[in-house]
N, C-alpha and C positions, 0 to 999 in steps of 0.2 A: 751429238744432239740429245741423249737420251739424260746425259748429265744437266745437261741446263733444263731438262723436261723436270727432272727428278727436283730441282733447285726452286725453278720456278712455280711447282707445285707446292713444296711445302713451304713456301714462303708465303701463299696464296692460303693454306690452311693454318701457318701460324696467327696471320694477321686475322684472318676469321675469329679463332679461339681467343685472340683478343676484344676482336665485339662482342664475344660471349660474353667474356669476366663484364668490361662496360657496361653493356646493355643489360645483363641479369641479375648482375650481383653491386653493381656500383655507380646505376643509374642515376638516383642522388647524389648522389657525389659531387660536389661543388666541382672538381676538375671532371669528371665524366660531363658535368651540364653544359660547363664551358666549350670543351668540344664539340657535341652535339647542336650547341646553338639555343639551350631551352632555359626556362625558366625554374626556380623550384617549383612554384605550382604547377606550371606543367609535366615537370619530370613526374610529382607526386599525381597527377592524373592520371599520366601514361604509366605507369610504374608497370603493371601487369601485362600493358603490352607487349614495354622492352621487354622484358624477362621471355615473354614466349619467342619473342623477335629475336632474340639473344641464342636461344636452344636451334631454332634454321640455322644462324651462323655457326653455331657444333657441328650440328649433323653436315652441314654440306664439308665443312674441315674431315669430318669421321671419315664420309665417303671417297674425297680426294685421299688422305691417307692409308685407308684402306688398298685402294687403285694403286699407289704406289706401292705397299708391299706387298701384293698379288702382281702386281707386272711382271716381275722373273721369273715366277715360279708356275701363274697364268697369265700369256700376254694378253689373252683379247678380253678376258675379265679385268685385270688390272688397269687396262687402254678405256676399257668402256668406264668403269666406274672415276677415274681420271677426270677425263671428257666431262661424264656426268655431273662430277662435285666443279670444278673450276669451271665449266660453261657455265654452270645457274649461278656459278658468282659473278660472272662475268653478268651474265644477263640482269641481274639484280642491281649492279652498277647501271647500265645501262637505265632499268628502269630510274634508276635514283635521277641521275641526269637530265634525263629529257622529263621526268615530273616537275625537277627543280632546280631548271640552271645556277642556281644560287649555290647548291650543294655538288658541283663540276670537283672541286677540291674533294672531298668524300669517295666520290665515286673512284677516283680515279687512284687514294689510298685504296681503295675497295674491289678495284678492280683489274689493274694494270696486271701484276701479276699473274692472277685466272685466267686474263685473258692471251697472255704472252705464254700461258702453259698450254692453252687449248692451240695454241698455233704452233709450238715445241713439238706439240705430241702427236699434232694431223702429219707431221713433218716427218716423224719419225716411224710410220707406216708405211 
């Protein structure tokens, strides 16, 4: 179990560090727009949003990765910080979802993983 925890987490913080790059650095982006669903003028509206919006999806990858390389060395720091990065992604899908069934396809890029890691790792206690 603790391999498919370990799999299912950083797969859960790669895909994050990918809505970093997206969101902060290539929000313009004609292929970044297309995904997201936006328009130029609105990406060029929102631009400073994504970018800060883009830094949460780091940080909560930092914390999940982290949690993973303190899990051997410390379990219940590595477990908690784990927990903590893949839950709030998980929850953040969540939120995406039920704000905007439209974006279910997002979420669910966005969240499958976190959440199949936070249930990996309840498992593995």
């Amino acid at each position: 179990m603790q391999t498919v925890t370990v799999i299912l987490a950083a797969v859960a913080a790669l895909v994050h560090v990918y809505i970093f790059v997206l969101e902060s650095f290539r929000w313009t982006a004609p292929s970044t727009r297309r995904t997201f669903g936006i328009s130029a003028e609105d990406a060029e509206t929102t631009r400073e949003l994504a970018y800060n919006q883009g830094f949460y999806n780091l940080f909560l990858a930092v914390v999940t990765v982290a949690g993973l390389v303190l899990w051997g060395a410390v379990p219940a720091a590595g477990t908690a910080l784990i927990l903590a990065g893949t839950g709030s992604m998980a929850a953040a899908a969540l939120v995406l979802v039920t704000r905007d069934p439209a974006k279910t396809r997002a979420a669910m890029v966005q969240g499958t993983a976190p959440a199949l890691a936070v249930v990996s790792t309840l498992l593995t206690l």
